[in-house]
Each structure stands twice: as C-alpha cells, then as structure tokens.
N, C-alpha and C positions, 0 to 999 in steps of 0.2 A: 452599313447593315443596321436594319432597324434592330436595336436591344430590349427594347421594353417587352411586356407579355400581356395581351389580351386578357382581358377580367370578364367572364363569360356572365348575362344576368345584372351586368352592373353599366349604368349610361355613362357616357362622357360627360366630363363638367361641362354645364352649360348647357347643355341640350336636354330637352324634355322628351320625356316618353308619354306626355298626355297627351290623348287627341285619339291612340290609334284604335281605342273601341268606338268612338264612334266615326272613324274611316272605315270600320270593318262594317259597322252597320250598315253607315251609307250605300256599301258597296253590296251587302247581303239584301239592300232593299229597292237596288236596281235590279239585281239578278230576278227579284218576285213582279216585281215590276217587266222587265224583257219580258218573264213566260207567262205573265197575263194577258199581254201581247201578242202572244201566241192562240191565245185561246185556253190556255190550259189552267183548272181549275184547283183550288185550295191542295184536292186528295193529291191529285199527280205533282204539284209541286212539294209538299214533302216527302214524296216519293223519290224524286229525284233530289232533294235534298239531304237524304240519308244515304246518298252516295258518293258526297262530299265528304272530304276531308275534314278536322276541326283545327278551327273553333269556325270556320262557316256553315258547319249541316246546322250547331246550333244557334247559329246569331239569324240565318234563316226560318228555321223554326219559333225560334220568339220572335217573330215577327207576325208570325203566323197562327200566335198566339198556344204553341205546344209550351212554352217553359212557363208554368203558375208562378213562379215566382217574379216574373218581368211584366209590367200593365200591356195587355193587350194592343194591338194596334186595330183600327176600328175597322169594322168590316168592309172589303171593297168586293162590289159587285163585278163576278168573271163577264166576260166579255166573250159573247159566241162569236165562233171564226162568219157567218154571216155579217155580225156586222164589222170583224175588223177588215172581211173582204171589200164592204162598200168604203171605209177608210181609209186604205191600202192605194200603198203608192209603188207598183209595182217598176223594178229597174233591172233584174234579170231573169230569165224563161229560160229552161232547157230541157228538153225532153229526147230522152238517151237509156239506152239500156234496159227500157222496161218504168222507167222511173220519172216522174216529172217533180224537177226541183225551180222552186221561186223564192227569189230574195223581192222582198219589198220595203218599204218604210211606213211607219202609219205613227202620227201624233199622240202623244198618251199626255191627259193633265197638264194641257195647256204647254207642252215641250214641245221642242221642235221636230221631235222623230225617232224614233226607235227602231234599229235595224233588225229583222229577223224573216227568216226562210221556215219554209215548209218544204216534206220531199215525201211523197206519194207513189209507193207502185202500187200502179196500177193503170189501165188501159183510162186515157182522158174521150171526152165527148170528141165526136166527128167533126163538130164547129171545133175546135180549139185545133187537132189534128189540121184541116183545113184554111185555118187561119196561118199556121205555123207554116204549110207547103207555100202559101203566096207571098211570104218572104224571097222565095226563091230568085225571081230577077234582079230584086233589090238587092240580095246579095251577091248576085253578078255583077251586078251596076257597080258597087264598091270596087270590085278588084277590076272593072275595068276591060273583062270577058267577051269579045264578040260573039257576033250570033253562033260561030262555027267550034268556037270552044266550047261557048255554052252545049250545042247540039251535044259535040263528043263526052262533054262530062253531065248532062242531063240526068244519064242515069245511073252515075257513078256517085256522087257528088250531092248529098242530101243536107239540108238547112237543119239543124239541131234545137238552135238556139239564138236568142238576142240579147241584146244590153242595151239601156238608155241610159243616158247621161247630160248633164244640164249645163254651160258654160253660156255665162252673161246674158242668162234669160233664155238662150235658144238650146233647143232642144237635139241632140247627136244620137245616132244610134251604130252598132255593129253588130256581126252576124258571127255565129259559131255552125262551122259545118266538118261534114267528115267525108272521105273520099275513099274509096274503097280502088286501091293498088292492082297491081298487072299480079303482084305476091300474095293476094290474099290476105294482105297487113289492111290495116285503117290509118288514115292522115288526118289527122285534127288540124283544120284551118279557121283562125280568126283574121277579121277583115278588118283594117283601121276605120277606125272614128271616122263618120257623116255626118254630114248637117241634115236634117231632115227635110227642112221646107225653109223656104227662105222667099221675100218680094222681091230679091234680085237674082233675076234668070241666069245671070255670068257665073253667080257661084254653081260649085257642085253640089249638090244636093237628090237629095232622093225622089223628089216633088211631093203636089199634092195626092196625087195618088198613095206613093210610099208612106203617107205621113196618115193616110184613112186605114192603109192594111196595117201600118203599128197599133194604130188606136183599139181595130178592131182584136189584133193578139193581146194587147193589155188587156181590153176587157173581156177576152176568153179567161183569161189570166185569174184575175178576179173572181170570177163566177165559179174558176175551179178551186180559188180558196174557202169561199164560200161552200162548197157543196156540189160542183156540178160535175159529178165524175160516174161513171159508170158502174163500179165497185172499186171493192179493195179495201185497204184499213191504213191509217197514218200512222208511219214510223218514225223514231228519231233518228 
C-alpha cells in the first residue's frame, strides 16, 4: 500500500517544471497558425479564442498581440480561402445531408502540411454535383458489382463521398455511399482501398479513366473552397 501523501503544487525532486509556458505557447501558436489555414482572420480568431479555457484563450491572445504587456508577435498576413483553395491538397469529399464537408492539407511556412476541413450548407455548383454522380461505376468497380446488381441498386444506391490516400507514391482511392432499404432505413457503405491507375494492366485498379473523374472531383473540390458555390454561409 503506497503510505506517503501527495504535496499538491510542489515538483518531485529532480524534475523541472521549466519549459511548460513555452509548450503552452508552442502549442497556442499552432492553433493561430491551423485557423489561418483556414482562412480565418485576426477578429474571428480571438473570437474563438475566448472560448477557451485558460490559460490558452490568453497565451492565444498574446500572440495576437491583446495582452500589452507581452512584445507583440509581428504581423502575419490572413490568407483568403482563394488562395489556400489553389494550395489545397484535397483527401476527403462528402456531400450528405444538405452539407458539403472537405478535409484537405495545404503547406503553411515552409511545413509539411497542415490538416483542416471546411463544412458548407449549402446547395454546391452542378459541375461538382456531376462530377461526384461519375463516381458511381468506380464505386461499383470496388465492390466488384455486375451489370445486374448494379441495374437493381442503380437507384437505390447513391455515391456520397470519396477519400484519397497515398502509399509508396501511388495513389488509392475509396468510395462513401448510402443505400436506401426495403425499411425505409439508410446503409452507409464504404468500399476498400484502390489503386487508382497503375502501367500494370494485371493489377486491380480503377484505370485511366477513373483516375481523370477523381482529378476532376478534386478540382470541383477546390474551386468550392475557394468560392464556387451557389449560396449559403460557412459554418463551424
């Protein structure tokens, strides 16, 4: 049975407690860093910053130059969602419910990538709509569907969504779909990992074809980070 008693406030021998303001900072200065990644500028992030907890609403904040007593940090120019759309390394689509959500990656300051999404209701352009229907064989092709399945669940059986993925240079994709029951329920189906395109005809693969309709949903994709939507207003 341990006997001794916690001393609350007080370090163990030997162990330092220096360092943890500036891992707080670090870390309060990738969060400003993420949402300028986003697009989102000075106001709105200590907007959302005062809805943190402390001590990170303020270590955010003096970063952002609210607390006079801490030296400024030097002004970094915001980043319209224009151009983090042409920087934007788009790896998942789905458009569901009224809502169209994209996870992408995109480079900030010479790093390798910064992970972050956008999620928009609202009705997307016709191209993008269109782009996302001609998925649809490709996602047959995965599971492997004959013409006769396909016929029967043609119109049951709608493509939602995709995902890319990158392993040893080549490129895989998969498909989010949903399938509407004899019960009036909904089936969420995802389809395993494909190669996309491949110079060896033996593999399975999507082909060149499948690998021209991905290119063209990414850069629907794109174009609706950037701006290309019908209306509506960007929510968190």
């Amino acid at each position: 049975m341990w006997r001794g008693r916690a001393r609350l406030g007080r370090a163990w021998p030997g162990k330092s407690t220096q360092g943890k303001g500036s891992f707080m900072k670090r870390t309060a200065q990738r969060i400003i860093t993420d949402y300028r990644a986003r697009g989102y500028d000075n106001s709105r992030i200590r907007a959302l910053a005062n809805g943190r907890p402390e001590p990170m609403r303020s270590d955010i904040l003096q970063f952002l130059g609210e607390d006079k007593t801490m030296p400024k940090e030097q002004p970094q120019p915001t980043i319209s969602m224009e151009d983090v759309a042409s920087r934007a390394n788009v790896t998942e689509v789905e458009y569901a419910d009224g809502a169209v959500k994209i996870k992408y990656q995109i480079a900030m300051d010479g790093s390798n990538g910064h992970e972050a999404s956008v999620k928009y209701y609202e009705a997307p352009t016709p191209d993008f709509v269109k782009a996302l229907d001609h998925l649809h064989r490709y996602a047959a092709k995965v599971m492997d569907w004959n013409d006769e399945i396909l016929g029967l669940w043609a119109r049951t059986v709608k493509v939602i969504g995709f995902g890319i993925t990158y392993r040893n240079g080549r490129r895989f994709a998969r498909f989010a779909m949903r399938k509407k029951l004899d019960s009036g329920s909904i089936a969420e189906i995802k389809t395993p990992w494909m190669l996309v395109a491949s110079s060896n005809e033996k593999e399975p693969q999507l082909g060149d074809a499948g690998s021209d309709c991905i290119d063209n949903m990414l850069a629907q994709a794109r174009e609706f980070i950037g701006g290309a939507r019908a209306q509506g207003k960007l929510f968190d």
